[in-house]
C-alpha positions as CSV (number, residue, x, y, z in Angstrom):
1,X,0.0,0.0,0.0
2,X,0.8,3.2,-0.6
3,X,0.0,7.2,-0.7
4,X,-2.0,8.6,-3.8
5,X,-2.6,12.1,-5.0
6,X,-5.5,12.3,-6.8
7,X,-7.6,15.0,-9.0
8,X,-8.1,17.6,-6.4
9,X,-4.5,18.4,-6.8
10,X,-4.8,19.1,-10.6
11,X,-3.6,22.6,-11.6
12,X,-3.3,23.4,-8.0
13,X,0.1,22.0,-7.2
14,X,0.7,23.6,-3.9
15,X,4.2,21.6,-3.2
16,X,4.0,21.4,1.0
17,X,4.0,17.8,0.8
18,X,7.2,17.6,-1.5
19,X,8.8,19.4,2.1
20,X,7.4,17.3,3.9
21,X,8.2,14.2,3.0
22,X,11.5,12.5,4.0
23,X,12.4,10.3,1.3
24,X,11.6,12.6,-2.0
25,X,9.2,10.7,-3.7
26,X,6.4,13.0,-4.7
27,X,7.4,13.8,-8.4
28,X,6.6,17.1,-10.0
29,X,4.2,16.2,-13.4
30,X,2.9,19.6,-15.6
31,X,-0.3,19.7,-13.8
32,X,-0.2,17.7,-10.8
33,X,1.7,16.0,-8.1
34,X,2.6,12.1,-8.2
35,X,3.4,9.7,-5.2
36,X,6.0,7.1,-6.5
37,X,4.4,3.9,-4.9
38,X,7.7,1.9,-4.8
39,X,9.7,4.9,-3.1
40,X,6.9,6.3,-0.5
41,X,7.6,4.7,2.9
42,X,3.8,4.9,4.2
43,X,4.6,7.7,6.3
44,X,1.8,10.0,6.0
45,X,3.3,13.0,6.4
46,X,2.2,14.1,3.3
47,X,-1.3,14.1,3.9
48,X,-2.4,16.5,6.4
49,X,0.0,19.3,5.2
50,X,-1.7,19.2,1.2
51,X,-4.4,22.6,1.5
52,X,-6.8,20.8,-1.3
53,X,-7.0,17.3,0.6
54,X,-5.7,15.5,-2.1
55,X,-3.1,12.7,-0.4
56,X,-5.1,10.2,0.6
57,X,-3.8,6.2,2.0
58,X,-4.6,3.8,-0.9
59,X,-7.2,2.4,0.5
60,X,-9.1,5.4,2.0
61,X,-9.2,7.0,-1.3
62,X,-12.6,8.1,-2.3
63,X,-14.8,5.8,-4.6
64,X,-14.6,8.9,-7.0
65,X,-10.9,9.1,-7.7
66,X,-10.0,5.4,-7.3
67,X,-8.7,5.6,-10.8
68,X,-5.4,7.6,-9.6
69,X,-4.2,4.6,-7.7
70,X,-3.2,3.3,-11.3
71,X,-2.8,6.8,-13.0
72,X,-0.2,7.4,-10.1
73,X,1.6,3.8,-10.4
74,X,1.6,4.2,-14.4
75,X,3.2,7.7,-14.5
76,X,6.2,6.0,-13.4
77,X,5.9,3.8,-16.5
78,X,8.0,6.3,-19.1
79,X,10.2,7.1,-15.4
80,X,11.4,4.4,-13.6
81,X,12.6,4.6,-10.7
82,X,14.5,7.4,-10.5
83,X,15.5,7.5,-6.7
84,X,14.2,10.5,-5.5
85,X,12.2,13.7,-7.0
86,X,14.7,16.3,-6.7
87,X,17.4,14.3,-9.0
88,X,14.8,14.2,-11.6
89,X,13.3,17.6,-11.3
90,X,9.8,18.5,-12.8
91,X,9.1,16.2,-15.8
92,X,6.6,18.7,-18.0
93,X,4.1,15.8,-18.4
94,X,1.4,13.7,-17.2
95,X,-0.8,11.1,-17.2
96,X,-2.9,11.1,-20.1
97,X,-5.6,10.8,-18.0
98,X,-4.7,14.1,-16.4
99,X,-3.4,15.9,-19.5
100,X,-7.4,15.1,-20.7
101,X,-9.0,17.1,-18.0
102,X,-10.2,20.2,-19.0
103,X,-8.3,23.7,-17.6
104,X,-10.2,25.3,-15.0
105,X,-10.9,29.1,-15.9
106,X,-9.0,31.2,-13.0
107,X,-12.1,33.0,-11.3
């Protein structure tokens, strides 16, 4: 089990969980945030620090976005394992799933 950001954080991107968390594996995508499943450590810290409530424990995430447990997972597809978010810096893409939802208007 693992961590998983899902749809709230699209186009938000706040970034206080990528301080929080101790082992650098929430990767930076164009649009939103991803949790590397292999590299997060289950330590939560992530979670109560993201503003949108968008972290969630795998299997507390919300009927509605259970699709980002495998959008998450598969992001890492075209990535690896690169061993930690900073080395790798943003990547400038994303899931297709998430490159597919439509750009909020700003208010």
């Amino acid at each position: 089990m693992t961590y998983v950001i899902a749809e709230p954080c699209v186009d938000v991107m706040d970034r206080s969980c990528i301080e929080e968390c101790p082992v650098d594996c929430i990767y930076e995508g164009a649009r939103m945030l991803y949790i590397h499943p292999d590299e997060c450590v289950d330590c939560g810290a992530c979670e109560p620090v993201c503003p949108v409530e968008a972290i969630y424990y795998e299997d507390n995430l919300p009927e509605q976005w259970s699709a980002y447990t495998k959008i998450n997972t598969e992001f890492f597809d075209s990535h690896g394992s690169p061993g930690g978010a900073a080395r790798l810096g943003p990547t400038g893409a994303d899931h297709p799933t998430v490159t597919a939802l439509p750009i909020d208007p700003l208010p």
